[in-house]
N, C-alpha and C positions, 0 to 999 in steps of 0.2 A: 935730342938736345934739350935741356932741361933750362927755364927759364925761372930762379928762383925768386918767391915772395919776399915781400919785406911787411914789418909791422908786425905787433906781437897784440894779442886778445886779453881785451881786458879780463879783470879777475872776477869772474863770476860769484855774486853775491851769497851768503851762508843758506838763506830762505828765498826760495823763487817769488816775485809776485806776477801779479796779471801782464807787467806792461813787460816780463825778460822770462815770462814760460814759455817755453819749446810750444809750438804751436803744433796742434795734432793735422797730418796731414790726411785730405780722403783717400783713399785707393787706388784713384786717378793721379791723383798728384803725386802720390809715391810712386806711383809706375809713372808716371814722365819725368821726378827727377833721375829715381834711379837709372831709367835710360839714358840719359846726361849725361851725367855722370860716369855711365862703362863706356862710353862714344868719346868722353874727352879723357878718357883713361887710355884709349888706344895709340898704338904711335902714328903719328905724323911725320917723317923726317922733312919735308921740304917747311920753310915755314910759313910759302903762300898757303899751304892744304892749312897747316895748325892754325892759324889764323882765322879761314875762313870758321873752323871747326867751331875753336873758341867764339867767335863771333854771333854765330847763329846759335851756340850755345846758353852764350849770358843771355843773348833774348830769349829762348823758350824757360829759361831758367827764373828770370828779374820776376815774375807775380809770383810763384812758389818760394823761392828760398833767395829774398835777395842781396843778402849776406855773400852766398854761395856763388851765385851773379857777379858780383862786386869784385871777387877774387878771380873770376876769369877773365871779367873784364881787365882787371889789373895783370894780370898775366898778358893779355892780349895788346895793351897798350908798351907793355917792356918788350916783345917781340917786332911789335911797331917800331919801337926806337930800334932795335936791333939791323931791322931789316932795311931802314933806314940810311942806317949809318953805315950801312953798308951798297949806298946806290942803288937797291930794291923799290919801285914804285909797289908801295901794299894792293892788291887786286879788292881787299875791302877794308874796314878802316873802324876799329872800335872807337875813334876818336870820333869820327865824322855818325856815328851812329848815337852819339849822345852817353854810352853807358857807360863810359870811365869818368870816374871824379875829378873834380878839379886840379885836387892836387898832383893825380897825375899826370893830368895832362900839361899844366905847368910845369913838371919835372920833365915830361916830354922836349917841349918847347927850350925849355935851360938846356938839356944835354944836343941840341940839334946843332950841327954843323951848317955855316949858311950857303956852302957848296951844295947841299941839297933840300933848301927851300923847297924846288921846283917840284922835286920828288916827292917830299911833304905834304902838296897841293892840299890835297882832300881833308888833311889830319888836320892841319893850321887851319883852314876853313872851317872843321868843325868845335878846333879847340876857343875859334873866338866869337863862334857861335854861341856856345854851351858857355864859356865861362870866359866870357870876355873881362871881368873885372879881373883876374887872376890871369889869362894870358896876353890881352891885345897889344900894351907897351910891350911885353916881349916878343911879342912875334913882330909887331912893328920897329923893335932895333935889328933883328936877323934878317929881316926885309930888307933893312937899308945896307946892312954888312952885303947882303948876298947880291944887290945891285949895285954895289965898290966894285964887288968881284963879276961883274958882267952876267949874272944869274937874277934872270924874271919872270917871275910865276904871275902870268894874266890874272887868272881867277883870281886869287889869292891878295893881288892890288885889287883888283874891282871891291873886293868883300872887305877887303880894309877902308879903302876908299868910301866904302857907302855905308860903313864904321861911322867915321871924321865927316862926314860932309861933302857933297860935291863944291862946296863955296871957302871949307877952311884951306889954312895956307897948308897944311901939311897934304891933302890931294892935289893940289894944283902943283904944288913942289914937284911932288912924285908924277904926277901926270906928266911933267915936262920930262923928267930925268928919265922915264920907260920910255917915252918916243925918242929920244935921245940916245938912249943904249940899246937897241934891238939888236939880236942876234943876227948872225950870219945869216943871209937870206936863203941861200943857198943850201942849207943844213934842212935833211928830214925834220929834227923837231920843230924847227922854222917854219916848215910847211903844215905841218898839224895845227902847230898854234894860231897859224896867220887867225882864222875864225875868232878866236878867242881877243885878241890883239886890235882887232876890228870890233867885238861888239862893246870891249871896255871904251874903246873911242868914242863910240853914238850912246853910252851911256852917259857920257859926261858933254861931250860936244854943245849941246845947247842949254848947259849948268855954266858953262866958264866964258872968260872975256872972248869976244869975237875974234880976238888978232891971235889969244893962244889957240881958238882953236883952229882959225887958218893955219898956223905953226906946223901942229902940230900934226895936221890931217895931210898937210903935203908931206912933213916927213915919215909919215907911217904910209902913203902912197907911194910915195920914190922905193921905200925900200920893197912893197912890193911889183914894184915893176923890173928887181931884179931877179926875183923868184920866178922858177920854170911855171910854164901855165899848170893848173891844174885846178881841180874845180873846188879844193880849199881856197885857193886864189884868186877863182873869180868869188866866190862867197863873199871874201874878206873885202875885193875890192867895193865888191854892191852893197855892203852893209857900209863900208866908210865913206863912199859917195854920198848915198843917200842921206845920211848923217852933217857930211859937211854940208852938202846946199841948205840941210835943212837950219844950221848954223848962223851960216853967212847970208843967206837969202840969193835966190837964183839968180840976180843981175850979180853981185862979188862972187858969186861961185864959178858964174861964164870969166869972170874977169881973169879969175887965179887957173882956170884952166889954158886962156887965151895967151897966160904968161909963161908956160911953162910947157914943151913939148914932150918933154917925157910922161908927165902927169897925162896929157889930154892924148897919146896916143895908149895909155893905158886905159883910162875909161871907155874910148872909144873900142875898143878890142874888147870890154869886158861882156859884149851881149847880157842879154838876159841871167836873171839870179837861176844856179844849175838844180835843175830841177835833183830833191832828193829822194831816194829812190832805195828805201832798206832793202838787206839781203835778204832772201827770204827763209822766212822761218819754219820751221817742221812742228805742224802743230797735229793732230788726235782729235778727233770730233766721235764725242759717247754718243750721238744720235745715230749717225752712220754705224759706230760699232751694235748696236742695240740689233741689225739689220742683216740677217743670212743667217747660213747654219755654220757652228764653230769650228768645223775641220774645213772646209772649203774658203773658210777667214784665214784661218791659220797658213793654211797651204799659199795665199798670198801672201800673206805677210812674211813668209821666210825668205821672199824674192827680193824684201827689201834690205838695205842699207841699214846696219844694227843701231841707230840712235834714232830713228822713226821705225824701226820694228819694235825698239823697244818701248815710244813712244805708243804707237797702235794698239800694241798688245795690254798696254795695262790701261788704254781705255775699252778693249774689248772684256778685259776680267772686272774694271768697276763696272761696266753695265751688267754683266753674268752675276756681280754678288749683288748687288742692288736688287736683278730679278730671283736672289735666294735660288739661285742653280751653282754650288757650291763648286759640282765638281769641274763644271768648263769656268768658271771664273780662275781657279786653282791651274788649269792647265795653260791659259792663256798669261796669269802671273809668272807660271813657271818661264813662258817665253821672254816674258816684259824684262824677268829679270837675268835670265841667259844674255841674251842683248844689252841691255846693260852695263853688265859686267865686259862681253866683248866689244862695247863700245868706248869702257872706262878704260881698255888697253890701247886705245888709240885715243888719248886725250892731248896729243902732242897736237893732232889735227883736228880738236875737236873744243874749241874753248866754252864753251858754255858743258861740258861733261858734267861738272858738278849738278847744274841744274837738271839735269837729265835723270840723275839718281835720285833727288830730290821729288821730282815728279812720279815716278815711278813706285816711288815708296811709298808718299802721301797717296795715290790711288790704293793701292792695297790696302792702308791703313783707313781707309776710308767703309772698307769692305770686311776686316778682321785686322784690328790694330796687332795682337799677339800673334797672330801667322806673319804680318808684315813684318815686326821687329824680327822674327826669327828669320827672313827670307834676309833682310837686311842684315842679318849678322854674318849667314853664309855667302855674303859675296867676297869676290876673292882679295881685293886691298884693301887693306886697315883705315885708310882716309876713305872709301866707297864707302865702308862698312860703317864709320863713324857719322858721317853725309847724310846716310839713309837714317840710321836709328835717331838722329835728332829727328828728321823729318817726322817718322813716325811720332815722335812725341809731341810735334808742332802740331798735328792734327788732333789729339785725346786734350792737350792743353785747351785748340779751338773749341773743342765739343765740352771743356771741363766749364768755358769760363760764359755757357748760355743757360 
């Protein structure tokens, strides 16, 4: 799918001077852009992969050629809208990473539907971040369109909200009207958000009149105590608890509990805040690989699971080129990226896949940047292949810019 440019290049002057010569590039710099370059030349058809592509593109791009940057970022930010507008929540966001210009992210902002604020989240946070004078009024009339139509993006008030003031009239407005119009309790997104919905509350709670935020801390209670238990639930409940007492002060907090049975049978039910508990991660430790002889390494490592073999293996090859033992770092690469590759064919079950190729390649590249862009060329999808070769280039740019 082709997402075309807009703008035309000024007309280059008759005689060059100092401040519009073509700047000579080192060696290094030509080999990371040209690597960019054939990486976002390749296809992407989904437009979560093009996206990401472009995204980590303009960054290793913006100190070398930031003209060149500026056009992918612009390309990345028209896919944003696309993906958009089409009910797509973006998995990363040239908006939220600062590298698109103002005007497009204002153009952004005018063409958005405010049916998908929500899905917006990260984009609108970033756009009235970076260029609040050029987007905030507008994101703040799509805000209030999108809350007519029953559409409320937490974050996205919190960051306007703390835009305007915890004390102006236009957060207190809105403070009232999100506790007002909460979604369906009952609704999965309901259940995600509660967290989010809970700490906009205790951010503002002891900023506003004592009687809004009584108000408004029982109605964002009530509607969680229609919500199945779940430990987004009790989060939300112990973050908005402790917020209100800390509010109203703990004689009016027993009192508003004392008054209302549903309220105090939910507190009482919420135990302790749930403890949180990440998934675990598949991490490569080069100390442990530095450690045995390389066929009896290898021999376990094929026993594993290809996204920690592939993991293993390319810290068993950075530590082998580090020790300048050319040919078991080469062999153990070869597996890092066998694996890989058979783990980037299961990326249905495997969401972090991208950062897996990422990894993999930046070790190699660490160890012979040009054997890595080549290993990265031959893996078998055009988004793997493109993944990996910027990474290599994130690594020569690292080493270009000390």
């Amino acid at each position: 799918m082709v997402y075309p440019l807009s703008g035309q290049e000024r007309p280059k002057p008759s005689r060059p001077t100092p401040r519009n010569r073509a700047v000579k590039l080192s060696p290094q710099q030509n080999f990371i852009l040209q690597t960019v370059k054939s990486a976002v030349a390749l296809s992407q058809p989904d437009p979560q992969d093009r996206l990401r592509v472009l995204n980590s593109a303009s960054q290793v791009a913006s100190t070398i050629s930031p003209k060149y940057a500026a056009q992918l970022a612009k390309e990345g930010v028209q896919l944003e809208t696309f993906m958009v507008a089409n009910g797509q929540t973006p998995a990363v966001s040239i908006m939220a990473s600062g590298r698109a210009d103002c005007p497009s992210m204002k153009e952004f902002v005018h063409q958005l539907d405010p049916r998908f604020v929500f899905t917006a989240e990260q984009s609108l946070i970033g756009a009235i971040s970076r260029c609040p004078k050029a987007t905030l009024e507008l994101v703040r009339q799509k805000t209030d369109a999108a809350i007519e139509q029953g559409t409320i993006a937490p974050r996205l008030l919190m960051a306007l909200m703390d835009k305007s003031g915890a004390t102006s009239p236009w957060t207190q407005d809105h403070f009232v009207k999100m506790f007002g119009r909460l979604p369906d309790a009952t609704s999965e997104p309901a259940k995600l958000a509660a967290p989010d919905y809970a700490s906009m509350y205790a951010s503002l709670a002891e900023k506003i009149d004592q009687d809004l935020a009584r108000s408004t801390g029982r109605k964002l209670l009530t509607w969680l105590s229609k919500m199945e238990a779940s430990s987004q639930r009790s989060l939300a409940v112990n973050i908005t608890t402790n917020a209100l007492e800390r509010a109203l002060g703990k004689e009016k907090y027993r009192e508003l509990l004392a008054g209302d049975v549903i309220i105090r049978q939910l507190v009482e039910a919420k135990g302790p805040p749930p403890a949180v508990t990440p998934a675990p991660e598949e991490s490569a430790s080069v100390l442990r690989a530095m450690g045995g002889k390389g066929t009896e390494q290898q021999a376990d490592l094929r026993q594993l699971p290809p996204s920690l073999r592939a993991r293993e293996a390319a810290a068993h090859g950075f530590a082998r080129g580090i020790a300048k033992d050319k040919d078991s770092a080469a062999s153990f690469f070869d597996m890092a990226f066998s694996a890989a590759d058979e783990a980037w064919g299961q990326r249905a079950k495997l969401p972090k896949a991208a950062g897996l190729i990422e990894e993999v390649c930046e070790a190699a590249a660490q160890v012979d940047a040009l054997d890595a862009l080549r290993r990265a060329q031959r893996l078998e999808d055009p988004t793997a292949q493109a993944i990996g070769m910027i990474a290599v280039a994130r690594v020569v740019a690292g080493r270009d810019t000390h």
